[in-house]
C-alpha positions in Angstrom: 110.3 101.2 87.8 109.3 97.8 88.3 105.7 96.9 87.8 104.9 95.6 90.6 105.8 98.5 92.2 103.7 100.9 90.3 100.7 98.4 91.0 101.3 98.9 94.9 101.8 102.7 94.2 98.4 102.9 92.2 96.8 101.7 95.4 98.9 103.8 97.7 98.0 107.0 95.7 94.4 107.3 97.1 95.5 106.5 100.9 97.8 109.1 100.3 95.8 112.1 98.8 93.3 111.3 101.6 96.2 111.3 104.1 97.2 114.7 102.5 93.9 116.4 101.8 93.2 115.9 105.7 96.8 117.6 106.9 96.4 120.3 104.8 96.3 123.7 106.3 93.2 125.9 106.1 94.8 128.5 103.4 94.8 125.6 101.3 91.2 124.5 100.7 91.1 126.2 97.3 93.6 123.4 95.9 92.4 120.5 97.5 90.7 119.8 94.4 94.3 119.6 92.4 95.3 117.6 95.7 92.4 115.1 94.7 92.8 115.2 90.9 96.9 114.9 91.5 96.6 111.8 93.1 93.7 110.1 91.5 95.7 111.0 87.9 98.7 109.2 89.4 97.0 106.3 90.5 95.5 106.0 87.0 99.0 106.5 85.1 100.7 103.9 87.5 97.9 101.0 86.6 98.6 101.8 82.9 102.4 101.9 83.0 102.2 98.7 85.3 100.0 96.9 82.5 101.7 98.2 79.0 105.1 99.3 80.6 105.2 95.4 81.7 104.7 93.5 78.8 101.0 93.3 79.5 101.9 90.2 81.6 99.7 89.3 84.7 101.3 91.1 88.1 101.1 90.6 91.5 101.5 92.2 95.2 100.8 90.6 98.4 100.9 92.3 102.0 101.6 88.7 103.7 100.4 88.5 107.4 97.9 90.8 107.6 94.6 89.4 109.3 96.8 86.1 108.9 96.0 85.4 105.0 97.3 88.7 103.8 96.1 91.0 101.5 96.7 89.7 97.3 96.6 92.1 94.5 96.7 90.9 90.7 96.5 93.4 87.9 95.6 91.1 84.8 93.9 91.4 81.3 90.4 91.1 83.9 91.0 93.5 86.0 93.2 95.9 84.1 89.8 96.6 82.6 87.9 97.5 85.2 91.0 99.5 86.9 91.5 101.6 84.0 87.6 102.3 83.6 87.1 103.4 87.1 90.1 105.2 87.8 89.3 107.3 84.2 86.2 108.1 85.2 87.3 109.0 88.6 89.8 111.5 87.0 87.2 113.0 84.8 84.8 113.6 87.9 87.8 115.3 90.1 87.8 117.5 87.3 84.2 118.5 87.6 84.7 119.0 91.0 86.7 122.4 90.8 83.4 124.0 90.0 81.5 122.2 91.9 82.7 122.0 95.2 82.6 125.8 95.4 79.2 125.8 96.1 80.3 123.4 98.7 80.8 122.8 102.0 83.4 120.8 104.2 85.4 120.4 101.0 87.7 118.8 102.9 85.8 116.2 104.1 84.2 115.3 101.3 88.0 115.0 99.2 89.2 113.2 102.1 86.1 110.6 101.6 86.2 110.5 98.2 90.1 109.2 97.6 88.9 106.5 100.4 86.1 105.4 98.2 88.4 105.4 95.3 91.2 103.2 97.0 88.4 100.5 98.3 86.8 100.1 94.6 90.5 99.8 93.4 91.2 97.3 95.9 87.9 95.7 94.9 88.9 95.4 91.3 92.5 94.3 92.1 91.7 91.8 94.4 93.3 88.2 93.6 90.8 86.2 97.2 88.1 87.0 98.1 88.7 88.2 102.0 90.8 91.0 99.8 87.4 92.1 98.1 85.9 91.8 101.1 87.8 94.2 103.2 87.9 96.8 100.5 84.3 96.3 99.4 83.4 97.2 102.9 86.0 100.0 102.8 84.2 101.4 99.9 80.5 101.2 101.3 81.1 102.9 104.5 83.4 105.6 103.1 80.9 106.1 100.0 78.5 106.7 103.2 79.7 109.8 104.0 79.7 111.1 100.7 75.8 110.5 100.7 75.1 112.0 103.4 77.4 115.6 102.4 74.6 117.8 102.8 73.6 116.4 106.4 69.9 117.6 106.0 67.1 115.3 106.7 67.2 113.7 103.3 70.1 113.2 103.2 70.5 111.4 106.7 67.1 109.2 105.8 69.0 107.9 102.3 72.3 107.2 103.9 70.7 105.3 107.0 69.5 103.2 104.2 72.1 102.8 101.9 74.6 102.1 105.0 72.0 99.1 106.5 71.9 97.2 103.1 75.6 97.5 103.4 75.9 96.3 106.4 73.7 93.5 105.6 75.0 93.2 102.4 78.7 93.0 103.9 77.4 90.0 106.3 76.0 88.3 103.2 78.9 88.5 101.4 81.2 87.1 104.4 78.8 84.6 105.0 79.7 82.7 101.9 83.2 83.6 101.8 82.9 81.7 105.4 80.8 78.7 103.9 83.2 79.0 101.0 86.5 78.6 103.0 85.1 75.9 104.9 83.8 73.7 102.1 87.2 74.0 100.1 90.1 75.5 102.5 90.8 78.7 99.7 89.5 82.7 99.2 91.3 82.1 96.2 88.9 83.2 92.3 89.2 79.3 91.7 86.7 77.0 90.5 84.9 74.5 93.7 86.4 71.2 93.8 83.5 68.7 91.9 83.1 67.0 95.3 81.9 70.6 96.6 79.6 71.4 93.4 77.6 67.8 94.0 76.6 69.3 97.7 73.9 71.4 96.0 72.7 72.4 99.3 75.9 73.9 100.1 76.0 75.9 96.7 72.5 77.1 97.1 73.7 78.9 99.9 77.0 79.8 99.2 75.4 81.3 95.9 72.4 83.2 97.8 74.9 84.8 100.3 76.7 86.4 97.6 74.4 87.2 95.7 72.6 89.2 98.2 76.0 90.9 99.4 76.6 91.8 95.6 73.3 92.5 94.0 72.6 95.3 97.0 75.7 97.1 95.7 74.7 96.1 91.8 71.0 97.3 92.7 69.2 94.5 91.6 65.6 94.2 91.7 64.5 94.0 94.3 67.8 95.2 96.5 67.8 98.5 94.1 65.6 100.4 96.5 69.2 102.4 98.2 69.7 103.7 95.2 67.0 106.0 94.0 67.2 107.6 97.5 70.9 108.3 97.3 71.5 109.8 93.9 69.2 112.5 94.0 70.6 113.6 98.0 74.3 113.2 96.9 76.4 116.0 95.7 76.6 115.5 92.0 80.3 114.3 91.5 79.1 111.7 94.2 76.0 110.8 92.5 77.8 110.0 89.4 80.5 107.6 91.1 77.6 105.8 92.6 75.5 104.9 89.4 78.9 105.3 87.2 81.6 103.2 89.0 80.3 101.9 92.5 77.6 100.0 91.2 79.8 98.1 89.0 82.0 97.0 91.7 78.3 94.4 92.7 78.3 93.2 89.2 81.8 92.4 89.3 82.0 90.4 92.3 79.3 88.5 90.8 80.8 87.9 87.9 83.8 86.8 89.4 81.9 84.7 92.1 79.6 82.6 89.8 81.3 82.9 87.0 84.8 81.6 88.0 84.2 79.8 91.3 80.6 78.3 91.3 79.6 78.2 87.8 83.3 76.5 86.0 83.0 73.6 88.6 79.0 73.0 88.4 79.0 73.8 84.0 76.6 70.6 83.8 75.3 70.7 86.8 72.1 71.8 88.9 73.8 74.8 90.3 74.9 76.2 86.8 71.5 76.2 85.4 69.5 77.5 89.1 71.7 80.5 89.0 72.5 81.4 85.1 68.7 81.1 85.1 68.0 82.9 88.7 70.2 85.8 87.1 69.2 86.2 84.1 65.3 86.4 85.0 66.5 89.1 87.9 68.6 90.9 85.0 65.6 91.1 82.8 63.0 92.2 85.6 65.7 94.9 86.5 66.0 96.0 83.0 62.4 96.4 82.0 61.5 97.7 86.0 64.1 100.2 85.7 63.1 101.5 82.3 59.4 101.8 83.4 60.5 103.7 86.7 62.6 106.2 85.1 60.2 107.4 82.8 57.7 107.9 85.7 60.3 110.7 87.2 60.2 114.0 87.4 63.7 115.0 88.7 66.7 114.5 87.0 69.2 112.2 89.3 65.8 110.3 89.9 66.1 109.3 86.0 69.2 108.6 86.0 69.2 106.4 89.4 66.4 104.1 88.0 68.4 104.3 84.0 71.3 103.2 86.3 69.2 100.4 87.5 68.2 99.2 84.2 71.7 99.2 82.8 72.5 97.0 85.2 69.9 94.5 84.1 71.6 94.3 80.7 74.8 94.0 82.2 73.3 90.8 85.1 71.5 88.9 82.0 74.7 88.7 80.6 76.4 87.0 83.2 73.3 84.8 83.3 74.0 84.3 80.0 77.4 83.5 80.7 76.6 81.3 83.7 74.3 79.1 82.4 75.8 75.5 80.7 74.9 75.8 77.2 78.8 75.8 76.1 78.1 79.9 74.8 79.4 81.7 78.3 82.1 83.6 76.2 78.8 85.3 74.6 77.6 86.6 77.8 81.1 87.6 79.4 81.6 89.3 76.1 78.1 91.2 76.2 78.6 91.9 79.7 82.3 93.5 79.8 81.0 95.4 76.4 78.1 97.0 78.2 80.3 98.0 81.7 82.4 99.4 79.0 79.7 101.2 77.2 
């Protein structure tokens, strides 16, 4: 089959086994589970016979007219990476859900939920402009919502009204500088800022502060961690591990592909390189050691492991500080940072 159609199949397998899981009849709530696990596998064996079926060559799918710009996909040595990670991990946890779930109840709403949050942080990942991200970043906050908020009790309602106003505000953030951005230089495209752009230091500040705010909230940097303590513990388990596991990642890659190939390759000498390759890798340090500190201080399980989340993430945003920052070493930092996503 040819690769580009196994990438749009990968992404079609999760809209699917949501479409699916919802039409199934009653008698078959015992296998939604396999429905889940069936098409999150298949997702996960298209990306990987798309990437080493295909020569390992970069790949691409657009959806042209929709919302006018389209929708762009491009599986690549990048973001073959990530895919791959998340959709792994994704696998392993539908497998854990046979036993959990149950214990359970509306099974098939949380399935249903769960393959939606899977396709957006896929689309996230796959995303070649940044209105793409965009739209499936948002996808993924306000489907992962309802997966917080499973057990509907009063903890679980308090968390997710939380966690679903940072996204909000973090979604307005984030479109914020994708507006400033378009304006400024006329593309959504990952491409560096025309020189002209990166001189208006002004205009960068702000274009950099708008995504990082929409990106660190779903990273859970210090301080825009605070969603994240509250909604591990209230989340069903399988949940709770795709937020601090996968979801969180999806923040520190949009920063890393924001500053690191749009702002930073255009502003390498320049003010904007050093403010924010500094700015980050202060914030990736205060998250590390904050996170540390808090989860010792815990008591409950998915507490610790929230605030360990937290701290991991520090490592992994002083890295792209690392990386950002115009000391001719960035290939340090990327490398430091991709290892510890990995790790």
């Amino acid at each position: 089959m040819n690769a580009q159609w196994l990438l749009a199949l990968a992404l079609s397998c999760p809209l699917a086994g949501g479409l699916v899981t919802w039409l199934a009849r009653t008698q078959l709530n015992k296998r939604l589970g396999a429905i889940n696990l069936t098409f999150t596998a298949l997702s996960l064996i298209c990306v990987a016979l798309a990437w080493f079926g295909g020569g390992r060559q970069a790949i691409t799918f657009q959806l042209p007219g929709f919302m006018a710009l389209g929708l762009n996909f491009e599986l690549n040595g990048l973001t073959v990476i990530f895919a791959l990670l998340f959709l792994a991990a994704w696998t392993a946890t539908s497998i854990y859900c046979f036993g959990y779930m149950e214990n359970e109840g509306s099974p098939r709403r949380f399935y249903v939920f769960l393959q939606l949050t899977l396709l957006g942080c896929i689309g996230v990942v796959l995303a070649s402009d940044l209105i793409t991200l965009f739209l499936f970043f948002e996808l993924m906050t306000l489907c992962s919502y309802v997966l917080v908020i499973h057990k509907e009790d009063a903890d679980a309602m308090s968390a997710g009204n939380l966690y679903l106003f940072l996204g909000v505000f973090g979604g307005l953030a984030l479109l914020t500088g994708i507006f400033l951005l378009y304006n400024a230089t006329g593309t959504v495209s990952f491409t560096a800022i025309p020189p002209a752009v990166a001189e208006n230091t002004g205009l960068v500040a702000a274009m950099g502060i708008a995504f990082l705010l929409g990106f660190g909230i779903k990273a859970g940097i210090f301080p825009l961690h605070i969603w994240l303590p509250k909604a591990h513990p209230v989340a069903p388990t399988p949940a709770s591990a795709l937020l601090s596991g996968i979801m969180i990642k999806t923040g520190a890659y949009g920063l890393f592909r924001v500053f690191y190939s749009v702002i930073s390759p255009a502003g390498q000498n320049g003010a904007g390189a050093v403010f924010f390759g500094s700015t980050l890798l202060g914030l990736g340090l205060i998250t590390m050691v904050l996170g540390a500190f808090l989860a010792l201080q815990q008591r409950q399980a998915k507490k610790t492991l929230a605030y360990s989340s937290v701290s991991q993430i520090g490592y992994i945003v002083m890295g792209l500080g690392a990386a950002v920052l115009p000391f001719g070493h960035d290939l340090y930092g990327v490398s430091g940072m991709l290892f510890h996503i990995l790790n």
